[in-house]
C-alpha positions in Angstrom: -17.9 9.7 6.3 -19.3 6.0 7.2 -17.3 3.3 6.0 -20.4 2.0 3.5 -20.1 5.4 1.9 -16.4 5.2 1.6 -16.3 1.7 0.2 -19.2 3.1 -2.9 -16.3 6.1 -3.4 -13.4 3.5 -3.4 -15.0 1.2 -5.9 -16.3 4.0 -7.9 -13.0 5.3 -8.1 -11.2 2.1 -9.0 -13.6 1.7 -11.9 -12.8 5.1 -12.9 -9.0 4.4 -12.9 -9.5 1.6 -15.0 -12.0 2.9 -17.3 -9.9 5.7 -18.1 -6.1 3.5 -18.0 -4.7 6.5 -15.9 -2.1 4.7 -13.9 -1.3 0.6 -14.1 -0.4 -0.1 -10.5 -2.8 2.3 -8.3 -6.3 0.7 -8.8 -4.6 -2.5 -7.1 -2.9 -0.3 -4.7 -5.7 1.5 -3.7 -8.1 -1.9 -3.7 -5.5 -3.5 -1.5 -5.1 0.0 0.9 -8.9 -0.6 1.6 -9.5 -3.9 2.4 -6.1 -3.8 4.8 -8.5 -0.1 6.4 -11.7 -2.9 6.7 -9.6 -5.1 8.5 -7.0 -3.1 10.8 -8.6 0.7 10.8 -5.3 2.0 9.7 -5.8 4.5 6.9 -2.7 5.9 6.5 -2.1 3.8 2.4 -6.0 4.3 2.3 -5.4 8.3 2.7 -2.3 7.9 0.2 -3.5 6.6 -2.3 -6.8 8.2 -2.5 -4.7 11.5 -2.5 -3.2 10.1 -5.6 -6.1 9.0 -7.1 -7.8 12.7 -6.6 -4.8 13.8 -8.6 -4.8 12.0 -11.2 -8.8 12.4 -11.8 -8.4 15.4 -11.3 -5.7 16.2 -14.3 -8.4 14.6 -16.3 -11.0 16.8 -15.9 -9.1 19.4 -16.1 -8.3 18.4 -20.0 -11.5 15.9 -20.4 -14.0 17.9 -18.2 -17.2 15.0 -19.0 -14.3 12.4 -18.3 -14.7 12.6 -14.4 -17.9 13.8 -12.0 -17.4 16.6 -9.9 -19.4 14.5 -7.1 -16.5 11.6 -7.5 -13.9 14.2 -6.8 -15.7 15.8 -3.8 -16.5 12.3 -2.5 -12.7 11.2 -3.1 -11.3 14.4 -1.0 -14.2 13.6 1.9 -12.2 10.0 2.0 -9.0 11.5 2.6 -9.9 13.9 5.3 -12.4 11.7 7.1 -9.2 10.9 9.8 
């Protein structure tokens, strides 16, 4: 996955988070694991927290199945196995 792409899934997913109030502290978690990725390649909190992320989303759709896209999911577990 290309870094453009995975920056769209990371945004998409941080608007999600926030939209839906799922966790306080993981949208600025997860915004802070990318932009230290963009600037040292590391993606070890990047991986982290979009595991988390995928968790918590998908919880939601298990109970609120419109609440979350299947395609944001799928996008969100390409993220974490892209290393």
């Amino acid at each position: 996955m290309n870094e453009e792409k995975m920056e769209k899934t990371v945004l998409q997913t941080l608007e999600k988070l926030e939209k839906l109030g799922l966790d306080e502290t993981l949208p600025a978690e997860l915004s802070w694991c990318w932009n230290s990725f963009v600037a040292d390649k590391n993606p070890v909190g990047l991986i982290e927290k979009s595991q988390k992320a995928h968790a918590l989303l998908s919880e939601k759709k298990a109970v609120q199945p419109r609440a979350v896209s299947q395609k944001l999911l799928d996008d969100l577990e390409k993220v974490t196995r892209a290393f």
